[in-house]
C-alpha positions in Angstrom: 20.7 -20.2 15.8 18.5 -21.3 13.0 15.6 -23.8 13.1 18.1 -26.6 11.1 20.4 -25.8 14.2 18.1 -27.8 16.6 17.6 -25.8 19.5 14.4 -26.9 20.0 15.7 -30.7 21.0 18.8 -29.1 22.4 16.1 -27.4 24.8 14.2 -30.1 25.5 17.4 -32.3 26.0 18.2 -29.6 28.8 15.4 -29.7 30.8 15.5 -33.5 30.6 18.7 -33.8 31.9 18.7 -31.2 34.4 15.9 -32.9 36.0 17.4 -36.4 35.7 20.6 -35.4 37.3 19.0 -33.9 40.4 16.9 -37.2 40.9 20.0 -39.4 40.3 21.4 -37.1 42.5 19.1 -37.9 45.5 18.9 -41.5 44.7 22.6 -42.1 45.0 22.4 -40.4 47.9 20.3 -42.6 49.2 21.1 -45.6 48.0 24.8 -45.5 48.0 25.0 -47.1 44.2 27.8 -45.7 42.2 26.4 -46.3 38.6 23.4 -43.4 40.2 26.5 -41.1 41.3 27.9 -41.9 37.7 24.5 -41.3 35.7 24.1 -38.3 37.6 27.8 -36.8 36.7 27.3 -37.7 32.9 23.2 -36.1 33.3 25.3 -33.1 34.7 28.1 -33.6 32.5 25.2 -33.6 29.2 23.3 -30.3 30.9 26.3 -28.4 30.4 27.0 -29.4 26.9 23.8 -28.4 25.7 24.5 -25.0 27.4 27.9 -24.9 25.7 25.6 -25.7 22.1 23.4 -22.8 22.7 26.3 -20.6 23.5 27.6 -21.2 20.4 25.3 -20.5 18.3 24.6 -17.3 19.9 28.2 -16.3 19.5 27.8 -17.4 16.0 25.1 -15.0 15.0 27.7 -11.7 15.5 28.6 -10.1 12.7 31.7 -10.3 10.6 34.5 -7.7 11.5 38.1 -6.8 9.9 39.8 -9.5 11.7 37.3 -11.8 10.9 35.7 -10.9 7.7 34.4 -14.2 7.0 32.0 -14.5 10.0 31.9 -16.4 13.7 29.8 -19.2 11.9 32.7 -21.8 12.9 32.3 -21.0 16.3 29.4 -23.9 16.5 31.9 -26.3 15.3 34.5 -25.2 18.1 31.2 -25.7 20.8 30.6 -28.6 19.9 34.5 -29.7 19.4 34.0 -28.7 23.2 31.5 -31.2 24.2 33.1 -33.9 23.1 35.9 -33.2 25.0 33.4 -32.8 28.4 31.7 -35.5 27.5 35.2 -37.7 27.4 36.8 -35.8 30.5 33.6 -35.5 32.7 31.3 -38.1 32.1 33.1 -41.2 30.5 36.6 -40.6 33.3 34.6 -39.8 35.8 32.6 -43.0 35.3 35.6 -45.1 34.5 37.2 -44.1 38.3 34.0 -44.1 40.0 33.7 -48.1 38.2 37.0 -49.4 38.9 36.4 -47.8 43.2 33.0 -50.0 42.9 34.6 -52.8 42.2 37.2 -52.8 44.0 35.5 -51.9 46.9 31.9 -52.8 46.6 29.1 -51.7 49.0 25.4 -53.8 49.2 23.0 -50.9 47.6 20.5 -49.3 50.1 16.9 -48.5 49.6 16.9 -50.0 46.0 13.5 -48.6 44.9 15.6 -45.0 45.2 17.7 -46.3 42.2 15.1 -48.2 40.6 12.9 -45.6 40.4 14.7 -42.7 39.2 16.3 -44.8 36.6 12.7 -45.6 35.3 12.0 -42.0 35.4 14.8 -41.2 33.5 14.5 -43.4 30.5 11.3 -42.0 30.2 12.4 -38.3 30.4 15.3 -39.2 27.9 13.0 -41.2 25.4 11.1 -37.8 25.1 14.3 -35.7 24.4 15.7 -38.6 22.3 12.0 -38.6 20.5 12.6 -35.0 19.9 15.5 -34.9 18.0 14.7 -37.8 15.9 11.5 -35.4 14.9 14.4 -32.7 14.6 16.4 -34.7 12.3 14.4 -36.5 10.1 12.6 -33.1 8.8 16.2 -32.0 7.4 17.6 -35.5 6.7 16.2 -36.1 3.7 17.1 -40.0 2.7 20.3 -40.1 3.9 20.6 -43.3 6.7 21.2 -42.0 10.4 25.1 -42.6 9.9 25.1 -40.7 7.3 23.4 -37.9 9.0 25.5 -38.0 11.9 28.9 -37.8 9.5 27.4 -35.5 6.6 25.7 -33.0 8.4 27.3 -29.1 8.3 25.1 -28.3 11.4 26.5 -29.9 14.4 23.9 -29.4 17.1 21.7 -32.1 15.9 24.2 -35.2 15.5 25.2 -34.1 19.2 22.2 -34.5 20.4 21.2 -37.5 19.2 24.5 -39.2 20.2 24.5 -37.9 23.5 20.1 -38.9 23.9 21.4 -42.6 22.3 24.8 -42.9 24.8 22.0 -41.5 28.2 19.2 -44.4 27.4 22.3 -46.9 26.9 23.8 -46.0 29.4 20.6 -45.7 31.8 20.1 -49.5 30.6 23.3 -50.4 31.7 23.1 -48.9 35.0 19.6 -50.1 35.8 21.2 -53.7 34.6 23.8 -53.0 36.8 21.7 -51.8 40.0 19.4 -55.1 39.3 22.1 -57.8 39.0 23.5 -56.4 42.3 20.2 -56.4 43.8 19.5 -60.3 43.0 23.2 -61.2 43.9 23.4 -59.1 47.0 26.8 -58.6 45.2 28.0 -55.1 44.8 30.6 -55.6 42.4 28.0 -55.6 39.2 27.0 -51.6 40.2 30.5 -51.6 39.5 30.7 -53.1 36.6 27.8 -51.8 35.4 29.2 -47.9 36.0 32.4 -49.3 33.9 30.3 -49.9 31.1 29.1 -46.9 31.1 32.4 -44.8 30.9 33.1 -47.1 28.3 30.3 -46.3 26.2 30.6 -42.4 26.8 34.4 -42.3 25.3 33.0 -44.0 22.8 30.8 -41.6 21.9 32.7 -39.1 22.8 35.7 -40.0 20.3 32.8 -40.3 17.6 31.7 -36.8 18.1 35.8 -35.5 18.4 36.3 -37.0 14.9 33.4 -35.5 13.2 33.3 -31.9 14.0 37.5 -32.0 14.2 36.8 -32.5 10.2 34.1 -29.5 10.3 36.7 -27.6 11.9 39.0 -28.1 9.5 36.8 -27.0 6.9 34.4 -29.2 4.4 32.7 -28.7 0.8 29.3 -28.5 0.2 27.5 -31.5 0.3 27.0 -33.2 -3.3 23.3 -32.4 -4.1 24.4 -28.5 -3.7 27.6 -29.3 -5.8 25.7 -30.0 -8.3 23.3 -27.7 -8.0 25.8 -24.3 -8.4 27.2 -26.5 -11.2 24.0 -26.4 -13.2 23.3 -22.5 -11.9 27.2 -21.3 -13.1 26.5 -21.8 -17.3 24.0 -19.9 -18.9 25.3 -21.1 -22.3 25.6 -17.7 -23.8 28.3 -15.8 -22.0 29.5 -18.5 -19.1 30.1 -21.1 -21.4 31.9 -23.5 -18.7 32.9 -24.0 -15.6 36.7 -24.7 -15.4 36.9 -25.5 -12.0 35.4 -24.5 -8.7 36.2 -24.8 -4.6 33.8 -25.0 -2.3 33.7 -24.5 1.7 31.7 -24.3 4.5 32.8 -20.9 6.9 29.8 -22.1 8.9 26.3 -24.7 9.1 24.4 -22.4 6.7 27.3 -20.0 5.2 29.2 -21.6 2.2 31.8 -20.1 0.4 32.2 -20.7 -3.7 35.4 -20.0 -5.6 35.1 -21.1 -8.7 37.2 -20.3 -12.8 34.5 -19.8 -15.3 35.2 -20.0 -19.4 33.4 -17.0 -20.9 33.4 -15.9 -24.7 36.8 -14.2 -25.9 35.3 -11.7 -28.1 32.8 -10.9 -24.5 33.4 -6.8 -23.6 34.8 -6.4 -20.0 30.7 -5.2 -19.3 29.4 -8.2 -20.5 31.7 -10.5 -18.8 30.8 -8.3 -15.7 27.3 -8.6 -16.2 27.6 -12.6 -16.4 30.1 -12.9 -13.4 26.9 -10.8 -11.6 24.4 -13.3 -13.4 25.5 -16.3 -12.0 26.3 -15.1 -8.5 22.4 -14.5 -8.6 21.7 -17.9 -10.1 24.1 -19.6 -7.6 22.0 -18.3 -4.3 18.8 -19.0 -5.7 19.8 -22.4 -6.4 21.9 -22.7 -3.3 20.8 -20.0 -0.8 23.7 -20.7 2.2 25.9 -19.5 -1.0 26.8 -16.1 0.6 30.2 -15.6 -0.7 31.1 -15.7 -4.0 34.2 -15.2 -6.0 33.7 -15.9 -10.1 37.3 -15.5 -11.9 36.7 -15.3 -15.6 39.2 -17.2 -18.1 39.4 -18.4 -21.6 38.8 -21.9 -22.1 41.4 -23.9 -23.8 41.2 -27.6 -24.8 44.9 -27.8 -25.6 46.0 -26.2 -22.1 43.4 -28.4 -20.0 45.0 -31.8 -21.8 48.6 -30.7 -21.0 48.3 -29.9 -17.7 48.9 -32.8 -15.0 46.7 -31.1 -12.9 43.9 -30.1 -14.9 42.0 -28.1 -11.6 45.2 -25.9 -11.5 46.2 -25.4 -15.4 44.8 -22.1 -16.5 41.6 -22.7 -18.7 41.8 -26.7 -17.7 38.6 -28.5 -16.9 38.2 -30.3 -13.7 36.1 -29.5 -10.0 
């Protein structure tokens, strides 16, 4: 997986939450509160996402083959696709159940400094993995806002992590609010509620994630900025004259197909149209380097066919991207 891919804060999100969901582990053990035996399901829940991440970008790195001649580089979309199905099934159910038991059947919490502390500890452990991937993101996001990041992004890994790092410190709030009020009341019923709130906020999150890599899945253009870049790159303004219309799509985070029609002279020899098509495939990856497969049909441009055509991106020699 490449730097842009994150696997530095999907690393350090790993050994975060491996070591928060043992000690939520012992504290609920100890203390009997469900919102710990909840926090330490979605901590489980989140340590086996990041594992599914790094999985796929491993698988993603094999090389193209005849049955799949355009690379594994979705295969980071379908991981992630994957987590936001555990994080709805595991954590956010789970929590919903375990919730709804509390409440209905509410138990005073034991040894309260159990959940208390760990919960401490584990804002603190997920502040520095949060911490990370805000560092991670902000050195590839450019000035795009954070919901644009989150719904722009090609590479997954990063808007994952973040979401899932923002959903465990609300979600540690909630349950430490939850704990507390039960503490002061003596009342076991706000552990519940508390433990609700948090399977609430996890299928939240989780149906956020769902929607946005379901659309990667499905396949998206280049972002604008690179648009526009391979525009400029196409027309060299002696034998690429135009660009008719082009396609764009991503086959993975950092492999982008280009299909575009491109006007060239008519009185052009079938080695200098060649030689252009070859030209501007070079001129298209140094502007746009992720531009790794490139298909350049030449045509003749003509004014009168692009007007009549309804369609102008599907009349031969019509204008239009």
């Amino acid at each position: 997986m490449s730097a842009s891919g994150g696997t530095k804060a999907i690393v350090a999100a790993l050994a975060a939450n491996l070591a928060i969901a043992v000690a939520k582990f012992v504290a609920y053990l100890f203390s009997g509160s469900s919102s710990m035996l909840a926090e330490s399901v979605h901590s489980l829940a989140d340590s086996g996402n990041q594992g599914l991440l790094l999985l796929g970008g491993k698988k993603a790195q094999r090389e193209a083959t005849p049955q799949h001649p355009f690379g594994y580089g979705r295969e980071r979309y379908i991981y992630a696709f994957l987590v936001s199905i555990v994080l709805f099934s595991v954590g956010g159910m789970f929590a919903i159940y375990e919730g709804y038991e509390k409440i209905h059947d509410p138990h005073e919490i034991e040894a309260w400094y159990w959940p208390v502390g760990v919960l401490v500890f584990a804002i603190i452990a997920e502040t520095f993995s949060f911490r990370t991937a805000i560092k991670e993101s902000n050195a590839i996001r450019g000035g795009l806002t954070w919901t644009q990041f989150v719904r722009r992004a090609k590479a997954p890994e990063l808007p994952v992590v973040l979401l899932e790092d923002l959903g465990a410190l609300v979600g540690l709030i909630l349950a430490l609010g939850g704990v507390g009020l039960a503490l002061l009341t003596g009342n076991g019923v706000w552990d519940g509620i508390g433990t609700l709130c948090i399977g609430i906020l996890l299928i939240v999150i989780a149906i956020v994630l769902a929607a946005e890599t379901k659309s990667l899945l499905l396949g998206e253009s280049a972002g604008v900025e690179d648009v526009k870049k391979i525009e400029d790159a196409v027309v060299d303004g002696a034998t690429v004259t135009r660009l008719i219309h082009m396609r764009t799509l991503h086959l993975g985070p950092e492999e982008l197909l280009v299909a575009a029609k491109i006007a060239v002279r008519h009185d052009e020899s079938a080695t200098e149209v060649a030689n252009a098509i070859n030209a501007a495939e070079e001129r298209i990856r140094a502007a746009v380097p992720i531009a790794r497969v490139i298909y350049l049909e030449p045509d003749i441009y003509s004014a009168t066919a692009a007007s009549s055509g309804q369609n102008p991106a599907k009349t031969p020699g019509g204008t239009g991207h």
